[in-house]
N, C-alpha and C positions, 0 to 999 in steps of 0.2 A: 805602132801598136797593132798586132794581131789581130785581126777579127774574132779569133774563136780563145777563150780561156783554157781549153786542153784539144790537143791532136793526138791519133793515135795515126802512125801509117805507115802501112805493109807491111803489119804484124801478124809472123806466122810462128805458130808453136807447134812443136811435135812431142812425143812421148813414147820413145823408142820408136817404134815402125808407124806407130799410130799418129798422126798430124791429124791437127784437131782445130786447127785457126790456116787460112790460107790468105796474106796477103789484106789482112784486112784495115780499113782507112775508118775513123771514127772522128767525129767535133764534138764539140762543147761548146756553148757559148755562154757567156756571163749574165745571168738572173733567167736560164731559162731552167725548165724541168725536161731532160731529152729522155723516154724511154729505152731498153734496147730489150725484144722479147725476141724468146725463139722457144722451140721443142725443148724438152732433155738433152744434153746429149750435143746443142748444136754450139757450144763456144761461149757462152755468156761470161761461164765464172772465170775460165781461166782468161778471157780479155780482161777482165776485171782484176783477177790476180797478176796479170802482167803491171796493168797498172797501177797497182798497191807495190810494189814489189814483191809477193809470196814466190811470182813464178817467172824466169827470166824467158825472155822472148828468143827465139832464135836469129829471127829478123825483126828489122822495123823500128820505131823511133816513136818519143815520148817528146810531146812540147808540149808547152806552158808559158802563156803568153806570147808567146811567139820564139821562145827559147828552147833549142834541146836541152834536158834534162839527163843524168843518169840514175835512175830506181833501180836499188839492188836490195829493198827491204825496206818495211813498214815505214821504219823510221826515216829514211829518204823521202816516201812519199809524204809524211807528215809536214816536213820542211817544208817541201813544195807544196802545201797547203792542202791535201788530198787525205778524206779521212773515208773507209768504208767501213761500212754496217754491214757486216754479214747479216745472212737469212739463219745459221745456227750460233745459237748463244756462246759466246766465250769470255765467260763473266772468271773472274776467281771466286769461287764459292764461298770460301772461308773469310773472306773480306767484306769488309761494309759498304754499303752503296757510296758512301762519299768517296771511300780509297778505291775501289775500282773505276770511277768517275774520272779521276784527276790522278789516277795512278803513272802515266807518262808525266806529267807534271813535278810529280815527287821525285820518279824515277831523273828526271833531270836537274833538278835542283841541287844547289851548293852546298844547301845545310845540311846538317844530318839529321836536324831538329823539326817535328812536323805538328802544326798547329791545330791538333786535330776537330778543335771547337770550331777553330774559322773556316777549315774545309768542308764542315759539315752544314753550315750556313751557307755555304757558297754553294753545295750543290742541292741545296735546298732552294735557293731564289730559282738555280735552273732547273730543276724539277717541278716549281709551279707553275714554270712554265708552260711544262707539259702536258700535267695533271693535277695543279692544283699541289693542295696537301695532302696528299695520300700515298705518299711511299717516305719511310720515315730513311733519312739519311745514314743514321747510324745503324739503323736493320741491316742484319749478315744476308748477301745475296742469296742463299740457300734458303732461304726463310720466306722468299718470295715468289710468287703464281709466275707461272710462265710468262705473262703479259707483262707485267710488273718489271722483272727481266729484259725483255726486250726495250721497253720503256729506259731502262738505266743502260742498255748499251747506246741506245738514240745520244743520250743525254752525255753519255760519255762520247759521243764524236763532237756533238757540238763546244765541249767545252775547248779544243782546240782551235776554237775560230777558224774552220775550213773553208778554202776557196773553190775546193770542190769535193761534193759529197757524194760517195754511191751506196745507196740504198737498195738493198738484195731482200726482196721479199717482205717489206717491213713493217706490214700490216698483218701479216700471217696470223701473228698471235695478239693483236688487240683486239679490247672491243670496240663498239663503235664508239664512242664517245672519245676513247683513246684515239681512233684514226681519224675521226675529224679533228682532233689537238695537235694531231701530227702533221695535217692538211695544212690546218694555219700556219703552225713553225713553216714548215714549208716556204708558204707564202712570202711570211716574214723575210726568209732568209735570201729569197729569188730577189726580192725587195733591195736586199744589200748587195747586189752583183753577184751571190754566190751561185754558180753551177753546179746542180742536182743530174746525177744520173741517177735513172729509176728501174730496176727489173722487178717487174710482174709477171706474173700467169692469170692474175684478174681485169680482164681488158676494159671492164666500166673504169679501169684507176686510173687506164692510160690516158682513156677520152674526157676524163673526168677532171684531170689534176698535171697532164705532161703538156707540152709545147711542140714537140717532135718524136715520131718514132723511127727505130730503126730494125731490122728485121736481119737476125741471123738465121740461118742453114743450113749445117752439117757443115761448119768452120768458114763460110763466105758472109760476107754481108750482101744482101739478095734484095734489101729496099729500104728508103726511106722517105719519110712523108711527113709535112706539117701536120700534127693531129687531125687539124678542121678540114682536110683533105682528104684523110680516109674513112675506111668504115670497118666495120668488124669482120666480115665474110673474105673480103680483099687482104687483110693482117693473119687470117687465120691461114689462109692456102696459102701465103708468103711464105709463112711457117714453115706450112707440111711439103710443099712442091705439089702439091694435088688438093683438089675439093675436096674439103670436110665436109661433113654434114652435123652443124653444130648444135642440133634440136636435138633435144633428150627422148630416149627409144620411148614405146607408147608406154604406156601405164596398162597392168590387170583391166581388161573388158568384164569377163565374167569370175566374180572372186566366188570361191565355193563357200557352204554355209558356215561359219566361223568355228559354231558349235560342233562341227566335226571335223574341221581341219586344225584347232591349236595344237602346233609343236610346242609353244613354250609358253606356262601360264605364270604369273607372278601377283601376289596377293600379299597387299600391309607390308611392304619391304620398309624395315624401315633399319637407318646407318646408328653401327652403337657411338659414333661422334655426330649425331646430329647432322651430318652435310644432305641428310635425304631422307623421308621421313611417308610413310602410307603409300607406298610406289602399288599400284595395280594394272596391270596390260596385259595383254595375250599377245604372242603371235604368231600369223595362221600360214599355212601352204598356200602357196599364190596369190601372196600381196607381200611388197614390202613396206616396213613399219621405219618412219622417220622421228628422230628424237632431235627437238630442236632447245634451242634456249641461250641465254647471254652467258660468255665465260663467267665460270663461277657460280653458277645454277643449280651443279651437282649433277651434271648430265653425264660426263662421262663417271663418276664415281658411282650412279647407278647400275651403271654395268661393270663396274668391278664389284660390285657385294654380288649382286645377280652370277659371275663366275669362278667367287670363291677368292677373290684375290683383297676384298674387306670384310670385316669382321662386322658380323648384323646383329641388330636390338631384337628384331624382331622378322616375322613375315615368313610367306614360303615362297618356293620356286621350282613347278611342279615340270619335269620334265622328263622324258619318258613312260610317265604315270606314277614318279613316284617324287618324294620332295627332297632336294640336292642340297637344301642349307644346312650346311656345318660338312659337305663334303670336300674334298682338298681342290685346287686349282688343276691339277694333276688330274684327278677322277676325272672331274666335269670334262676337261679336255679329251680325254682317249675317249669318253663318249659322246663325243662332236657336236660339243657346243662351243666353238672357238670367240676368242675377244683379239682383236687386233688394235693396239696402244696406239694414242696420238702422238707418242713420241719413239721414234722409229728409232734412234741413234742410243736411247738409254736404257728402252725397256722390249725393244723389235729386232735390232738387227745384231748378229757377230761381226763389227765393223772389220775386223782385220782377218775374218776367215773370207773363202772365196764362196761365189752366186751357188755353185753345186752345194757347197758344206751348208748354206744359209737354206737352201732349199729343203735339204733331207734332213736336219737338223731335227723338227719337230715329227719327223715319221719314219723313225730308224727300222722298224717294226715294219715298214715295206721294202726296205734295203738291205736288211740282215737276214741269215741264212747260217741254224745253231750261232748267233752269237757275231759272225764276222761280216762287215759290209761287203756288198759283194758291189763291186766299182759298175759293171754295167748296169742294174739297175738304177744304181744315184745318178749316174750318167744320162740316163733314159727319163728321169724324171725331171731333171733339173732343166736337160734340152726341150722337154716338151713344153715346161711350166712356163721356160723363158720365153717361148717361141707363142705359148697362146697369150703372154705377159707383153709383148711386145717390147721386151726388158734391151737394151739396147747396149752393149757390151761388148767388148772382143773377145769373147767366148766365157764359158760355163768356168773357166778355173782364174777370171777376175777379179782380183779382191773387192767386195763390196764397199771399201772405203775409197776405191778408185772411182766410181760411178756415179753420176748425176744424182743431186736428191729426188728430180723425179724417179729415177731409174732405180733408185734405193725405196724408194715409194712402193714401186711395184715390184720388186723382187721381195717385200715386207709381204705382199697380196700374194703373189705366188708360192710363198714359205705356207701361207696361214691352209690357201685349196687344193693345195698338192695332195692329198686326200681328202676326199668328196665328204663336207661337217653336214650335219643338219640342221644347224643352225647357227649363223657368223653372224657376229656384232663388228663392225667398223668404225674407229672412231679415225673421225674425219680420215675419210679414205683417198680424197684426192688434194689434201694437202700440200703445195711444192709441185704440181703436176700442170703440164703445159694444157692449153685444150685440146690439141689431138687426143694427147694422151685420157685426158680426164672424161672423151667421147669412148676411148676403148673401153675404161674401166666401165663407165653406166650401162654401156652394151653388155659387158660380161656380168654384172650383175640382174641385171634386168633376165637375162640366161638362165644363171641361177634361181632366180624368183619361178621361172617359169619350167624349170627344171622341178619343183618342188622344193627347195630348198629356204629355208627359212633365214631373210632376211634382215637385221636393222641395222641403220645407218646412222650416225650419230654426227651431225655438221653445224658449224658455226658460220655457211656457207648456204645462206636464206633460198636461193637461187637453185642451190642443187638440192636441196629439200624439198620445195616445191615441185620442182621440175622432174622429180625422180620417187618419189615415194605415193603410196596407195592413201596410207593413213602415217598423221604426224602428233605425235603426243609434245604439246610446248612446256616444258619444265621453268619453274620461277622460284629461286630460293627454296630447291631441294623438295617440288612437290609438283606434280603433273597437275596443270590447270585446266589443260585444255585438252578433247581430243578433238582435230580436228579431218576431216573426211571432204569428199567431192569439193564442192564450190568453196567450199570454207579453207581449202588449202592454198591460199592467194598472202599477197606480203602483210597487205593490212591487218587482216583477222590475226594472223601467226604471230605477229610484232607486237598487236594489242597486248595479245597475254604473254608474250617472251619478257614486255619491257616492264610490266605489273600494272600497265597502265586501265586494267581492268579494276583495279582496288581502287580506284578514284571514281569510278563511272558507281561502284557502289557504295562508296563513301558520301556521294552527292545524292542518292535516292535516300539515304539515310540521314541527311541532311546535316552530313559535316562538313562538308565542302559546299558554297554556295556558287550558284551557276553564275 
């Protein structure tokens, strides 16, 4: 018997001229969690697609227990016990949680006949595992929060009993109580012999919950290490080939008087479906404003009424000196107040047009000349956008659905400041982004901030809120609780009121709760 439950070795991929994996050796072993972190761009997904079968290797070899293997598609690697969890969702919409769950299952079966009662039981027991009762099995996937989603793609790899599972970003979209459920499974599962591969860009996940890391860059494997052996600063430069500097730029020293710097004033915003209700903020030149709170808070729905893209009860939203509610998303935008979507692939990017079309896309009006695009211009901007973007591609006329989701990350960033706004909302802006990369991005913002430009940041990423904003407004079921400033912007005070755990501290003065 093999020491290691999968091997990978001297696997090398190309993609026309571009080779993009050189030679690379990978283990597994049975009941551990093995990391594998790199930049954008450095080989993750496609080792991972070799080993799923989506992408055929040019070189190199595939064992399993100590046996080569041939993977030529999904279903191959299923056999061979190998289930991956993509980082984007690939549910069937129109389908119930239970059939998409168990959908290989049916699709293999003899009968024609489908029990649709008992399937929905069954993936019921495996969903409490997860989360308890809270995602109803026969709800239509489309019916359900991005987390929720992610949550029933989990649930759909484990129903395969896999011997090995890779996990591509799988915490992106839960909340916490979701990822420490997921933690546990986990656990459970390492318990059973199974081997977990794990890709993060969140490196407390790796130190927190893997066994082994291993370090890709720009297609080599470049290191590996028992967790309790490394460190953070040692993993990061493994990454980039050079020292980062992984502390977030300084914060505003001197912010100007508020009362004469608001760019953008918001007053009793309140949502005509109830997800958000007396929203009030300002925000000023030379400080940025952080929106924090648990999925499902209404945080990022606040900044869709705020830009025109939901429909409001109430409220205004005084910008330029005059009030923009009930103007179109259109308006608001050519007079540069931009919102950038947490979901880049549905609502951010032209997946099948190239970085140039995605770039000038939103600013034709600096590319056109009577009516016709004039190609050096978009050429000029897209080169420039990509190059302060640090967007990492084989040039400006790459399809954006060929490119890394960090890299589709930042090319979403470069589309939104290719003309200078006066004030951008970001919702979760480093989302899927390596840490080099997510050090460029806070630099360039922090830029921005200090350019005059009026900043908020919308994260479900405690760490870079803290770490990165002036003043933090915590939203709790669709209402700003909190605004918190200097000392007060720490995890304690900010989690108090994110989790509502403040309603109980006053429930107990009130003496509904006893101490």
């Amino acid at each position: 018997m093999s020491e290691y439950l999968l091997e990978l070795k001297n696997v090398s991929k190309s993609f026309g001229t571009n080779q993009v994996l050189f030679n690379v050796d990978f283990q597994l072993k049975a009941g551990e969690v093995h990391a594998i972190i790199g930049e954008n761009g450095a080989g993750k997904s496609t080792l991972m697609n070799i080993t799923d079968g989506l992408v055929e290797a040019d070189t190199g070899e595939i064992i399993i227990e100590g046996k080569p293997v041939q993977i030529s598609n999904p279903m191959d690697a299923q056999k061979n016990g190998i289930c991956f969890v993509h980082q984007e969702i690939a549910l069937c919409q129109d389908l119930s949680v239970a059939q998409n769950i168990f959908m290989s299952q049916i699709n293999a079966g003899k009968s024609r006949m489908v029990n649709y009662t008992e399937l929905a039981e069954k993936a019921r027991s495996l969903l409490n595992t997860l989360v308890q009762d809270t995602i109803d099995p026969n709800s239509l996937v489309m019916n359900l929060s991005v987390p929720n989603q992610q949550v029933v793609e989990i649930a759909k790899a484990l129903s395969t009993e896999p011997k090995i599972l890779i996990l591509d970003e799988p915490t992106a979209s839960l909340t916490e109580a979701e990822t420490e459920a997921l933690y546990e499974i986990m656990h459970r599962l390492t318990e059973r012999g199974i081997g977990i591969i794990y890709i993060s860009h969140r490196l407390s996940e790796i130190f927190d919950q893997c066994d082994r890391v291993s370090v890709l860059r720009d297609g080599y494997m470049v290191a590996r290490y028992d967790v309790a052996d490394a460190n953070v600063q040692q993993l990061v430069n493994d990454m980039a080939g050079r020292e980062v500097n992984t502390i977030y730029p300084k914060k505003a020293e001197n912010i100007p008087e508020r009362s004469e710097n608001i760019l953008l004033s918001v007053k009793g915003l309140t949502d005509e479906r109830g997800l958000f209700k007396d929203i009030n903020f300002d925000v000023c030149r030379g400080e940025m404003l952080g929106f924090y709170g648990l999925i499902g808070s209404g945080r990022s729905e606040i900044m869709q009424g705020i830009t025109g893209l939901r429909r409001l009860k109430s409220g205004e939203v005084t910008y330029h000196g005059r009030n923009i509610v009930g103007e179109s998303a259109k308006q608001i935008f050519s007079d540069g107040l931009l919102y950038m979507s947490e979901d880049r692939k549905v609502s951010g990017l032209f997946l099948e047009m190239t970085l140039m079309y995605n770039i000038s896309a939103m600013h034709l009006e600096e590319v056109t000349e009577r009516g016709f695009v004039k190609s050096g211009k978009e050429r000029e901007m897209a080169e420039r956008m990509s190059s302060e973007m640090n967007i990492r591609a084989t040039g400006i006329n790459q399809l954006v659905m060929n490119l890394s989701g960090g890299n589709q990350q930042k090319t979403l960033i470069a589309k939104l400041l290719a003309k200078r706004p006066d004030v951008v909302i970001l919702d979760e802006p480093t989302r899927g982004i390596d840490v080099a990369a997510k050090a460029e991005i806070h630099r360039l913002l922090r830029r921005l901030v200090d350019d005059g430009i009026g900043v908020i940041i919308v994260s479900s990423e405690l760490n870079e809120v803290i770490g990165m904003c002036d003043r933090v407004a915590v939203v709790y079921e669709g209402e700003i609780v909190q605004e918190a400033t200097g000392d007060d912007i720490n995890s304690n005070h900010v989690v108090y009121y994110a989790t509502g755990a403040f309603l109980l501290e006053e429930e107990k003065k009130q003496g509904g709760i006893s101490s």
